[in-house]
C-alpha positions in Angstrom: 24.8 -4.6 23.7 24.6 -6.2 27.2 25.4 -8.9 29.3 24.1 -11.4 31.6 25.1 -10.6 35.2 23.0 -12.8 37.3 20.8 -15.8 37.4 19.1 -16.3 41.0 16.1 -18.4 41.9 14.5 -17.8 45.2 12.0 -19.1 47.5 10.4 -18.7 51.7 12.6 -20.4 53.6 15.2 -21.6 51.3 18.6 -20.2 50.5 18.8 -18.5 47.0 20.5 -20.2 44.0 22.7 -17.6 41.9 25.4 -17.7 39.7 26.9 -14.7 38.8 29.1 -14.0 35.5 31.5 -12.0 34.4 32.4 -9.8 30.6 33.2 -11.9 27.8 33.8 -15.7 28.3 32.4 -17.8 31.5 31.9 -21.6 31.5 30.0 -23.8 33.6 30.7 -26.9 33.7 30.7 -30.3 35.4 28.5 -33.6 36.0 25.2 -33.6 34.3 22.1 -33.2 36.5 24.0 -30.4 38.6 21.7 -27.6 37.2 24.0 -26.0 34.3 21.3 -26.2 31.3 19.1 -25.3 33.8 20.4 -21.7 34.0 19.6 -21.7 29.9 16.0 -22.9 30.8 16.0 -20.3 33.3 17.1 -17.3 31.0 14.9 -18.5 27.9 11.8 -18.6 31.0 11.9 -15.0 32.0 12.3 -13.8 28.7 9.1 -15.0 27.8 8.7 -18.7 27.4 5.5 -20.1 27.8 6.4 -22.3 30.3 9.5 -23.2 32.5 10.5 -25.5 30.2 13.0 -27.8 32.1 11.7 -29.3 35.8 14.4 -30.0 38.5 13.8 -31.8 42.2 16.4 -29.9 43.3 14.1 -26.7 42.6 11.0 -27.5 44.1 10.2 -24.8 46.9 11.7 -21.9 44.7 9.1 -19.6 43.9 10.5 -16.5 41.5 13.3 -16.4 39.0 15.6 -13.6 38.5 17.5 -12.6 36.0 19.6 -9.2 36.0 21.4 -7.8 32.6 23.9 -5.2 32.7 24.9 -2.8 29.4 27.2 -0.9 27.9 26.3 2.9 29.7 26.6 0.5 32.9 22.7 0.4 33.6 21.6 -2.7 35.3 17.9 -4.2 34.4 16.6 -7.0 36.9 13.6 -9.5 35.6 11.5 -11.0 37.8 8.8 -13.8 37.3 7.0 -16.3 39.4 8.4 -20.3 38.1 4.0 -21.1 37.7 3.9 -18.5 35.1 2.5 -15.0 34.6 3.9 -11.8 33.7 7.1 -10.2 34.1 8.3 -7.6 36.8 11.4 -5.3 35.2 13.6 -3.2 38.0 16.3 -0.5 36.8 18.1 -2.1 39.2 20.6 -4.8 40.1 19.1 -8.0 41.9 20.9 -7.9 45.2 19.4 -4.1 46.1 16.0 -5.4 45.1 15.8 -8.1 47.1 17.1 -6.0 49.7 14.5 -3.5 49.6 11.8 -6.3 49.2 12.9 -8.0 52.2 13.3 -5.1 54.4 10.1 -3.7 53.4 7.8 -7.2 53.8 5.7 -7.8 57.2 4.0 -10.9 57.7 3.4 -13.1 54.6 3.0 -9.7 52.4 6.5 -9.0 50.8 7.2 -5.6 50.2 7.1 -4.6 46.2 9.3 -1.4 45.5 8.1 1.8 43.5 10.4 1.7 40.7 9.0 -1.6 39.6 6.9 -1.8 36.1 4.5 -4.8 35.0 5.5 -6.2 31.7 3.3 -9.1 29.7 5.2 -12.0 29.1 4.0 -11.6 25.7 1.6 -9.3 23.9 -1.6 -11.1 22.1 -3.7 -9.9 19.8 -3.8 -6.2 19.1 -2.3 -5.5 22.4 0.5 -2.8 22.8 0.7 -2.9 26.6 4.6 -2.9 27.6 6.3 -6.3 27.6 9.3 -8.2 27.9 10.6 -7.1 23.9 9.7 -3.8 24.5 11.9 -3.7 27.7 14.7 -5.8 26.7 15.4 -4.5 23.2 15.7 -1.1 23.6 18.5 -1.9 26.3 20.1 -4.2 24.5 20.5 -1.3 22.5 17.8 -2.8 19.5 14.8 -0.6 18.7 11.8 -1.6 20.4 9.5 -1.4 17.0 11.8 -3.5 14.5 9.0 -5.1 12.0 9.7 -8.4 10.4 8.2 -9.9 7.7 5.4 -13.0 8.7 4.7 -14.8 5.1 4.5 -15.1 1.6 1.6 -12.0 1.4 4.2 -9.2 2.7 2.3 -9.0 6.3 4.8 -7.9 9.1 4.9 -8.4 13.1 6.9 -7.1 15.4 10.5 -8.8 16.0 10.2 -9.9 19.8 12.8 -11.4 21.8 11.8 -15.0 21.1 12.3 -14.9 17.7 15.8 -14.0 18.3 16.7 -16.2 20.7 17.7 -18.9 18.7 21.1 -17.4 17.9 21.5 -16.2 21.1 20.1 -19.2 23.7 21.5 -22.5 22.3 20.0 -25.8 24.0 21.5 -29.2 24.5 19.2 -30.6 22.1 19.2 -27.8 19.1 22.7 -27.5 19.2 22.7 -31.4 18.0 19.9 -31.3 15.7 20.2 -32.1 12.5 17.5 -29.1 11.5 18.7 -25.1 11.0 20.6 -24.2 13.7 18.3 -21.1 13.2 14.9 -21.8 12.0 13.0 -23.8 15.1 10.4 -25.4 12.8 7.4 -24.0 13.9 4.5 -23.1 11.4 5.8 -20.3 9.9 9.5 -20.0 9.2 9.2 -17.1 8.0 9.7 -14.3 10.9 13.0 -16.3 11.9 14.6 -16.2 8.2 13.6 -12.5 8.5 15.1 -11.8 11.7 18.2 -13.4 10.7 18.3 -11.2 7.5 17.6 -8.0 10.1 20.8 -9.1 12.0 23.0 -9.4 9.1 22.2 -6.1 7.6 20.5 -4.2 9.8 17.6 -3.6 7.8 13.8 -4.2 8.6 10.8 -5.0 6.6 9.5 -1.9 7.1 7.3 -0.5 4.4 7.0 -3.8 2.2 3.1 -3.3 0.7 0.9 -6.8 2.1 -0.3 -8.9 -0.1 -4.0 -10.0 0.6 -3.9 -13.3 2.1 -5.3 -16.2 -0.1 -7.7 -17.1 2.2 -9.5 -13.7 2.4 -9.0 -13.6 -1.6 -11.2 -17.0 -1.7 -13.5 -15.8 0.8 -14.3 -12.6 -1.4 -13.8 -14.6 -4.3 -16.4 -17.0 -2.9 -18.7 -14.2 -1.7 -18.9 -12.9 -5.5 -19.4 -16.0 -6.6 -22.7 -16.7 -4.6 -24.0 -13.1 -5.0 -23.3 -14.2 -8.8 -25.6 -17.2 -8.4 -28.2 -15.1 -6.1 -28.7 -13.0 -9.5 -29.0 -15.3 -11.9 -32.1 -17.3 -10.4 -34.4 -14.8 -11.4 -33.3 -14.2 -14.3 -33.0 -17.7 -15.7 -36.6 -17.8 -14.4 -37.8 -14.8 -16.6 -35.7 -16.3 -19.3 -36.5 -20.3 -19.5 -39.6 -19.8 -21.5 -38.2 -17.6 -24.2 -36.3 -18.0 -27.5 -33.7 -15.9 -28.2 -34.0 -16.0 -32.2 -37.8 -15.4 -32.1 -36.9 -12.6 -29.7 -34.6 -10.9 -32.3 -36.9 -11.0 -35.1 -39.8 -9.9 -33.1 -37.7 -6.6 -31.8 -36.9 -6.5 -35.9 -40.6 -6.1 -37.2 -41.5 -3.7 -34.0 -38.9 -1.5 -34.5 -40.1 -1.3 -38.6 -43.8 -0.9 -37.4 -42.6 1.3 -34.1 -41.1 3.5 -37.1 -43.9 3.7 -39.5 -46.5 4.8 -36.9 -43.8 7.5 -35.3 -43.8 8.8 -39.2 -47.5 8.8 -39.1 -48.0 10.2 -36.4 -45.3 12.9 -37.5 -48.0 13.5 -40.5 -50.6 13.9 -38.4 -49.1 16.2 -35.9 -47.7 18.1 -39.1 -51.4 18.5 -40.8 -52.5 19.3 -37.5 -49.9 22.3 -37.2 -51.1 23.1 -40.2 -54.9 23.1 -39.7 -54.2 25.2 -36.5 -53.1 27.7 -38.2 -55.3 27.8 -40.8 -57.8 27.8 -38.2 -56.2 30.9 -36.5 -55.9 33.0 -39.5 -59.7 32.3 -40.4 -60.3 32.7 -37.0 -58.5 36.5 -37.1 -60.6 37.3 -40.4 -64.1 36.2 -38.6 -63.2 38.5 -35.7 -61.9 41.0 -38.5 -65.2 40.7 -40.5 -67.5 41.2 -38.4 -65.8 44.3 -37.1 -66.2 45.4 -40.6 -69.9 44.9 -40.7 -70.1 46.0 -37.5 -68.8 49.4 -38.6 -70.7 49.3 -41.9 -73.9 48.6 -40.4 -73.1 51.3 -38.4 -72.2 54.0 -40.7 -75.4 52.5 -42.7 -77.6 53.7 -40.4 -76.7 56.8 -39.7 -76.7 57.6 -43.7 -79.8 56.4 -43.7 -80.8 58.5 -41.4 -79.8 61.7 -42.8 -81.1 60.5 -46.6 -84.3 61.2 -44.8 -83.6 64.2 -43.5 -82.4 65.4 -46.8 -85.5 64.0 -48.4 -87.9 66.1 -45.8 -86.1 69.4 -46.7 -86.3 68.7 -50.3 -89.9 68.1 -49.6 -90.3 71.3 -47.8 -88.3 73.1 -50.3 -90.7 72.2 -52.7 -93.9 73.5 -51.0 -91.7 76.7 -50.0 -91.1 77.3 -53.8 -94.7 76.4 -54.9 -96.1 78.5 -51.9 -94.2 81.5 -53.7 -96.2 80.9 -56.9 -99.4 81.3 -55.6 -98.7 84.3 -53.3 -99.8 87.0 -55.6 -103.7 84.9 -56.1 -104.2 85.2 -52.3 -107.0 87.3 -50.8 -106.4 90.5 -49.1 -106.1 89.8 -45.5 -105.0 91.6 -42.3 -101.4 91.4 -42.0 -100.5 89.1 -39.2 -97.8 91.5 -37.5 -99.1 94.9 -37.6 -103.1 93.9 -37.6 -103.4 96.4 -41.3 -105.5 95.0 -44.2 -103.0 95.0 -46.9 -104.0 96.7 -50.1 -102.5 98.5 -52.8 -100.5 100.8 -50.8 -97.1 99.8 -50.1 -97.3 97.7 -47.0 -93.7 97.5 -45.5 -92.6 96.5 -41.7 -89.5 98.3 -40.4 -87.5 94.7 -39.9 -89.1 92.8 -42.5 -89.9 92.4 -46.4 -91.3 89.4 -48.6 -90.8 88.9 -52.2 -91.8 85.9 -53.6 -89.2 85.6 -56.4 -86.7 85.9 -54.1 -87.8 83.0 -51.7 -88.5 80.8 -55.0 -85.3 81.5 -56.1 -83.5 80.7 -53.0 -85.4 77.4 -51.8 -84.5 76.3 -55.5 -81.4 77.0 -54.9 -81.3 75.0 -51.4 -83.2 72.5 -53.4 -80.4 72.0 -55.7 -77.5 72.3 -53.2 -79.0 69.2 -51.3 -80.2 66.9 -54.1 -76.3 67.4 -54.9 -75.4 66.2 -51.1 -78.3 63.9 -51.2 -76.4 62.0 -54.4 -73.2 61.9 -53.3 -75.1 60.0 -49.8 -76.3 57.4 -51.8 -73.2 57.1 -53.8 -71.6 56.3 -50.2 -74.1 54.6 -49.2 -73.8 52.1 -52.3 -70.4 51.9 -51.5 -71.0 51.1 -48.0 -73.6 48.4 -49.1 -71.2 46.6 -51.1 -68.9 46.7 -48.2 -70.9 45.0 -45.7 -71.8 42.6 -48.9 -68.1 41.6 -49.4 -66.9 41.7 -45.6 -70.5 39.5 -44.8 -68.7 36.9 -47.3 -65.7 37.3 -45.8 -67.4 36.4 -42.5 -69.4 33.3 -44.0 -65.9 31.6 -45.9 -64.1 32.4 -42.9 -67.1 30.6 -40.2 -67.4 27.6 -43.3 -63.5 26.9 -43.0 -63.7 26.8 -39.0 -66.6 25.0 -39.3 -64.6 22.5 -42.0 -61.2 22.8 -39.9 -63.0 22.0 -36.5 -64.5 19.3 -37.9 -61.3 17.5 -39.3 -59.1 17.9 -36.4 -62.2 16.8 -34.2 -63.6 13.8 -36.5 -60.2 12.8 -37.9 -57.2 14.2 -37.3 -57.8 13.7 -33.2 -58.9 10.1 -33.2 -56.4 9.0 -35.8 -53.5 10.5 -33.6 -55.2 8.4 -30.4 -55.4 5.5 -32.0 -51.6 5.6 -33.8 -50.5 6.7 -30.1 -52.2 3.8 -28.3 -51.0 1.5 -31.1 -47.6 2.9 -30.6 -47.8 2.5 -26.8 -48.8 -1.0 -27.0 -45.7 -1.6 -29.3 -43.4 0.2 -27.5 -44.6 -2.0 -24.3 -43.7 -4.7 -26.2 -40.4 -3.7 -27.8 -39.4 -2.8 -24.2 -40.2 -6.4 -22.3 -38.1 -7.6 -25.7 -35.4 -5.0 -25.0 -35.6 -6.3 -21.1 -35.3 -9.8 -22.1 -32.6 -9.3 -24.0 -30.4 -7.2 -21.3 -31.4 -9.9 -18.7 -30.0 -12.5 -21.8 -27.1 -10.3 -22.0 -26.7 -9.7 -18.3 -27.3 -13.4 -17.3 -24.4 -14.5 -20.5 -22.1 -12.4 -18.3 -22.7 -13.0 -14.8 -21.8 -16.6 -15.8 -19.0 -15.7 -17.9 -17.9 -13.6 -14.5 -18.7 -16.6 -12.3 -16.4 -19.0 -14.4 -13.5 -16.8 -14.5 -14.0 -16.8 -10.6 -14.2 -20.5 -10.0 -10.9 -20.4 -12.4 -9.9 -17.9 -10.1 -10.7 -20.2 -7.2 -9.1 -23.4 -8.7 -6.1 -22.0 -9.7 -3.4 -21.5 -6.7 -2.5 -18.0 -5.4 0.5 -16.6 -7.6 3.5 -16.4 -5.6 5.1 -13.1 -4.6 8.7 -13.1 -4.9 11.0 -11.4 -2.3 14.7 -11.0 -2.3 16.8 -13.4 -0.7 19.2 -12.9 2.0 22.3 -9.9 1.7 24.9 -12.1 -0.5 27.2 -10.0 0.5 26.5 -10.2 4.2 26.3 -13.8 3.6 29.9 -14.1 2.7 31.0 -12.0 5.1 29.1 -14.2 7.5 30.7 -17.5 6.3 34.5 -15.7 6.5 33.6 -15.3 9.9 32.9 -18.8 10.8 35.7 -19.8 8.5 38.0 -17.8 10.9 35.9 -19.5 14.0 36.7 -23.0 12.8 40.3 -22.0 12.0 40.5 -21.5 15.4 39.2 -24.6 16.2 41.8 -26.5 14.8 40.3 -26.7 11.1 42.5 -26.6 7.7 43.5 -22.9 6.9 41.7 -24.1 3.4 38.3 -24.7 5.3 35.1 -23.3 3.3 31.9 -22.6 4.7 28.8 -21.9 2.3 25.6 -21.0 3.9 22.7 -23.3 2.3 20.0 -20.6 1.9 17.1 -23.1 1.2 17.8 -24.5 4.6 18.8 -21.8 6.5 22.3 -24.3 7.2 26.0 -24.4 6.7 28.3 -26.6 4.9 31.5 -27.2 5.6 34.2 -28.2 3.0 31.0 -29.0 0.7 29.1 -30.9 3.5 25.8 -30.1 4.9 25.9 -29.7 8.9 23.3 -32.0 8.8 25.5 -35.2 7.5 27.9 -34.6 10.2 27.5 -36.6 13.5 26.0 -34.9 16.6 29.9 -33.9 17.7 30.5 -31.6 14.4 27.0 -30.9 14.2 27.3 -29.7 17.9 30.5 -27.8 17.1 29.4 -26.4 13.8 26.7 -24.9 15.1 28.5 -23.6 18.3 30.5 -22.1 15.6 27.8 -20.4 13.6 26.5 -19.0 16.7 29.8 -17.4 17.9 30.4 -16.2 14.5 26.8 -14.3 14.7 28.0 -12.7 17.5 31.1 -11.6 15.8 30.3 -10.5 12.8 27.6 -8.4 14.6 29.8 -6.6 16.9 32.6 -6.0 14.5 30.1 -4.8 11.4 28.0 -2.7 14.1 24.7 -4.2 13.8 22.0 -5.6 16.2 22.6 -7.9 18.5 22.0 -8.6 22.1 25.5 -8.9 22.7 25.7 -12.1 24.6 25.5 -15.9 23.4 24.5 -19.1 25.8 25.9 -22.5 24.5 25.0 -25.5 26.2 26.9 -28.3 25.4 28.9 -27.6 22.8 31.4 -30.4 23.3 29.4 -33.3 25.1 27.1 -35.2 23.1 26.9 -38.0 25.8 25.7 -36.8 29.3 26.6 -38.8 32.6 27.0 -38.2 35.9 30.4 -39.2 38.1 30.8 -42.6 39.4 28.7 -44.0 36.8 30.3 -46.3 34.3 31.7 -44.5 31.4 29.4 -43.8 28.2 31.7 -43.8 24.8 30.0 -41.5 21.7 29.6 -43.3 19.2 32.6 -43.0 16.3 29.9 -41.2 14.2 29.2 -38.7 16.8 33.2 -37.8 18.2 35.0 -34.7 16.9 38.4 -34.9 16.5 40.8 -34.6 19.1 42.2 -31.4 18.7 39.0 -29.3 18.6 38.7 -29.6 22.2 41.9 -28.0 23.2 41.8 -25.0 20.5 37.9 -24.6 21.6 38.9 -23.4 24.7 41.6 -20.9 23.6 39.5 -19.7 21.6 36.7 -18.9 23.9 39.6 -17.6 26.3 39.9 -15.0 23.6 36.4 -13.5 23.6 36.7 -9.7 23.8 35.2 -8.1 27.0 32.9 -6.1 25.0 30.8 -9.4 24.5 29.9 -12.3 26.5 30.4 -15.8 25.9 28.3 -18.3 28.0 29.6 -22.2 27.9 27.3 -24.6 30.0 29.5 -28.1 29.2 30.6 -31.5 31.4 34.0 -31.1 29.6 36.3 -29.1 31.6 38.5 -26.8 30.2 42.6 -26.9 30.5 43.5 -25.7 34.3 45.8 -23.1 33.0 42.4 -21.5 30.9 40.5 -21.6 34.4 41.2 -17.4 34.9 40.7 -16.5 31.7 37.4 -18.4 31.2 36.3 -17.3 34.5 35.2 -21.1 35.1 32.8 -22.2 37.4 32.5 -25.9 38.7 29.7 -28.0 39.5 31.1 -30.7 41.5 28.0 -32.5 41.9 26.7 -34.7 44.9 30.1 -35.4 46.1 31.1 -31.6 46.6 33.6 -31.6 49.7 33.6 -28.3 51.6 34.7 -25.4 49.7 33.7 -27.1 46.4 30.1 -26.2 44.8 27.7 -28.9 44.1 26.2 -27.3 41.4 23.1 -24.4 41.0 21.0 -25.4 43.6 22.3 -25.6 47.1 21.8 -28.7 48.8 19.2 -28.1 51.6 20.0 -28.4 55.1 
C-alpha cells in the first residue's frame, strides 16, 4: 500500500502551490472556492484522466502538476504531467529533489530533464503495451501490474487500470451525493467496475475465464453463411425450375430396370464371347497341330516312296540276274573276258574267281524274296501313313471350318451386338446420371434452405446468456460488518444493518436503499462504504491502494464566508451527532493507511493534531493564515 505525500502545481514565474500530507488521516478544509476539491481533480488528472477536469482562475499560469506517493519499503514515486494534457513523466524520487535538479540543471528557456526519469502513456490504446501510468502505479501500490478483469457478458477480459479503481479510492463532491452506485460510474459497460470490485474483495482475478464469441461476430458469420447459402442456391434453383421431381423418380425407376437388363446382356455376350475365344484357341492349337502332322506325313511319304522304287528296281534286276543264269549254259563259246582264253571243254578256272549259275539263281532269288518281304511291309507303312495324313488333313479342314464359323460370329454378331448394347448403355447411363445430378442438386438445394432457415432462426433469436457467478457472499458480509462497525462509529444504533444490493452495486441501511436517503446520508453512506473498502482491505490482506480521498463528506451546501447563510434542505441534513463522532472516528485511522478529507466543516479544535488539519482561510487570510491551494500572486 502507499500514501499520498504531495500535491504541487508549478509554473515560470509563479510560486509553486503544494500541500503536503501526512500517514493516516488529514483534512482540508474551509470556504468553498479555496482550491480543496481541486487537489482531488488534481490527483484523479495525473493518474490518467483525459482531461483536467476542474478549471480554477486562481491556476491559470501553472504549467505541470505533480504528484509524489510514498510506500510501505519507504520508496518515494513522483508523477509529472503538463495541466494541457499528454503523457506522464514517473521519478523514483520525491518532488522537492526533482525540482531541484531540474532547476539547477535548466539554461535559458530549456529546463533541465534528469536521467532517472521514464515516459509513461497516460493510457494505453489499442494493442499497445508501452509502459503507463497502471503499470507504474500498481505495482507500487503493491498490486500486480497484469491483474485481468472481466469486460462483458462473452467472458472477454482487459487489464484492470488505475481508473477503474479509482472510484473507491477518489471520491468527488458530486458522486459522493449521487443517488447512482457509489461504485459503478455509469459508463457503457459496467462490467469492468463490478469486476474490479469483486478483485478487491477477494483477491481473485478473471484470469483464465474461456470468451465467449461476441454476438456481433456470431451474426456477422452467421450472416456470411447465410449469403454464401443464397450464392449456392441460384444455380441450382436454375438447373432445377424446369423439372418435376415425380417424373424424375420414375424415369431413374425404368433406367435403372433397362440400365440392368442391357448390363445382363452384355454379361451374355461377353460370356459367349469367352467362350468362342476359347473355342477358337483350341481349334486354332489343332490347325497348327495338324498341319504339323501332315507336314511330317508328307514327309515320311516321300521318302517311302522313294525307296518303294528303289526296292522295285532291285527286284527288277534280280529278275534279269536269275533269268541271265538260265540261259548261261546256251551261250556261245567265247574268249573269256579276263584272261583273253576261248573257253571250251577244259576246265576254265581264274585264281580269284568262279561262276556257277545255280548258285547266282539261287542267291538273287533269295535277295528277291528277302526284299519283296521289305518291300510289303513299306507299303503296309505307307498305307498307314496315307490314312494318317487322310485323318490329320480332316482334322486340319474341321478345325480351319470352325475358325472360319467362330471368326465370323464374333465379327458379324457377337462384336456389333456388344457395340450397340454398350452405346445403348452409355446413352442410358448419361441419362440416369443428369437424373442422379438433378436429384442431389434437389437434395442439396432442400438442405441448403433447411440450413439457411435454421440460421435466420439463429439470427432472430437473441444471444443465450452466459451466466457467471455473483460477487464472494461471504466477502460480501464481511464487507457490510465492516461498514456496520463504520456507522456505529458514526453515531448509528448498535442494531444498524447494512445489506449490499448486488443488482445495483448499492447499500441499504436498516432496509433502505442509499439512494432514498437525502444527499446528507447519501453523502455519509457512501463516505462510509468507501472507508469500510479501505478497511476491510487492509485488515483481510487484499489489494488496495492504501489511501482514500473524500471530498465533502459532510457539506452538501457549498458557500463562501461573508455570504448569507445557505440552510440544506430538511431532506438533505444528517443528524446532529454524525458530525462530531465523524471526526473521532477519522482521528482514529491507523497510520498504516491514509485518510484524505477535503470538507468546509471544520473539525473540533481539540481533533486539529490528530487530523493533522489544514485550513483554507480563503480571501480574508491575515498573515500567518493560508488562503487556500493557490497562493495569491503578488
Amino acid at each position: 500500500m502507499a500514501r499520498i505525500v504531495e500535491i504541487r502545481l508549478t509554473g515560470d514565474g509563479l510560486e509553486d502551490a503544494y500541500i503536503r500530507f501526512g500517514r493516516g488521516p488529514n483534512v482540508v478544509t474551509g470556504d468553498s472556492d479555496t482550491g480543496k476539491s481541486y487537489l482531488l481533480r488534481l490527483i484523479d488528472y495525473v493518474l490518467g484522466a483525459r482531461e483536467l477536469s476542474k478549471v480554477i482562475d486562481e491556476a491559470n499560469g501553472y504549467s505541470t502538476a505533480w504528484l509524489e506517493f510514498a510506500n510501505e519499503s519507504g520508496k518515494s514515486l513522483t508523477l509529472e504531467r503538463h495541466v494541457a494534457g499528454g503523457n506522464v513523466r514517473a521519478y523514483p524520487r520525491n518532488i522537492v529533489d526533482v525540482l531541484a535538479e531540474i532547476r539547477s540543471a535548466s539554461s535559458g528557456d530549456q529546463p533541465g530533464v534528469p536521467a532517472d526519469v521514464e515516459d509513461l502513456l497516460w493510457r494505453r490504446q489499442g494493442k499497445s503495451i508501452g509502459p503507463d501510468v497502471t503499470s507504474k502505479v500498481f505495482p507500487f501500490f503493491g498490486i500486480p501490474e497484469n491483474v485481468l478483469v472481466r469486460e462483458n457478458a462473452d467472458g472477454s477480459t482487459q487489464r484492470l487500470s488505475i481508473r477503474t479503481l479509482l472510484p473507491i479510492v477518489l471520491v468527488d463532491e458530486e458522486s459522493i451525493i449521487t443517488e447512482g452506485s457509489p461504485i459503478l460510474r455509469g459508463g457503457f459497460s459496467q462490467t469492468p467496475e463490478k469486476r474490479m470490485f469483486s478483485y478487491i474483495l477477494t483477491g481473485k482475478d478473471d484470469r483464465g475465464i474461456v470468451e465467449r464469441e461476441s454476438r456481433e461476430i456470431v451474426s456477422a458469420r452467421v450472416q456470411a453463411q447465410r449469403d454464401l447459402i443464397d450464392e449456392l442456391l441460384v444455380p441450382l434453383n436454375n438447373r432445377l425450375k424446369d423439372r418435376v421431381e415425380s417424373e424424375e423418380e420414375e424415369s431413374i425407376d425404368r433406367l435403372e430396370n433397362t440400365i440392368g437388363s442391357l448390363s445382363d446382356t452384355l454379361a451374355a455376350n461377353s460370356d459367349e464371347r469367352s467362350r468362342l475365344r476359347q473355342s477358337r484357341n483350341e481349334n486354332y492349337h489343332l490347325v497348327l497341330k495338324s498341319e504339323t502332322q501332315i507336314a511330317a506325313v508328307d514327309g515320311l511319304l516321300t521318302r517311302y516312296r522313294l525307296l518303294d522304287e528303289r526296292y522295285a528296281s532291285d527286284l527288277q534286276r534280280l529278275d534279269f540276274i536269275a533269268e541271265t543264269s538260265h540261259y548261261y549254259d546256251a551261250l556261245q563259246e567265247s574268249v573269256c573276258p579276263m584272261c583273253g582264253q576261248a573257253f571250251g571243254g577244259e576246265d576254265h578256272r581264274h585264281a580269284d574267281a568262279s561262276f556257277k549259275a545255280e548258285e547266282v539263281h539261287t542267291s538273287a532269288s533269295a535277295e528277291a524274296a528277302k526284299i519283296r518281304g521289305l518291300q510289303a511291309d513299306l507299303k503296309s507303312t505307307i498305307s498307314d501313313l496315307v490314312e494318317r495324313d487322310v485323318y490329320w488333313r480332316g482334322q486340319q479342314e474341321r478345325a480351319s471350318r470352325a475358325l472360319e464359323t467362330i471368326d465370323r460370329q464374333l465379327d458379324s454378331v457377337l462384336t456389333p451386338a456388344r457395340a450397340t448394347v454398350r452405346n445403348s448403355l452409355n446413352e442410358l447411363v448419361q441419362k440416369r446420371l443428369k437424373l442422379e445430378t438433378a436429384r442431389a442438386d434437389r437434395l442439396e438445394a432442400t438442405r441448403l434452405a433447411e440450413l439457411k432457415a435454421k440460421l435466420e432462426q439463429e439470427l432472430s433469436e437473441p444471444a443465450p446468456k452466459s451466466t457467471w457467478a455473483g460477487l464472494d457472499p461471504m466477502a460480501v458480509t464481511d464487507l457490510c460488518r465492516e461498514i456496520e462497525g463504520v456507522l456505529k462509529e458514526w453515531s448509528w444504533k448498535d442494531d444498524v444493518r447494512v445489506e449490499f444490493q448486488e443488482d445495483r452495486y448499492d447499500i441499504k441501511v436498516n432496509g433502505k436503499l442509499r439512494r432514498s436517503h437525502g444527499k446528507g446520508f447519501r453523502a455519509v453512506m457512501h463516505a462510509a462504504l468507501t472507508i469500510a473498502i479501505l478497511r476491510y482491505c487492509t485488515k483481510n490482506g487484499k489489494p488496495h491502494p492504501g489511501f482514500v480521498v473524500l471530498d465533502s463528506p459532510l457539506t452538501t451546501v457549498k458557500q463562501r464566508s461573508g455570504q448569507p447563510a445557505v440552510e440544506a434542505a430538511e431532506k438533505d441534513r444528517i443528524l446532529p451527532s454524525i458530525e462530531p463522532s465523524f471526526w473521532k472516528s477519522i482521528a482514529k485511522t491507523d497510520a498504516s493507511v491514509q485518510v484524505i478529507v477535503l470538507d468546509n466543516k471544520e473539525p473540533p479544535q481539540e481533533l486539529a493534531d490528530d487530523l493533522n488539519v489544514q485550513l483554507f482561510v480563503g480571501p480574508e487570510a491575515e498573515p500567518g493564515q493560508r488562503a487556500g491551494f493557490i497562493p495569491p500572486k503578488k
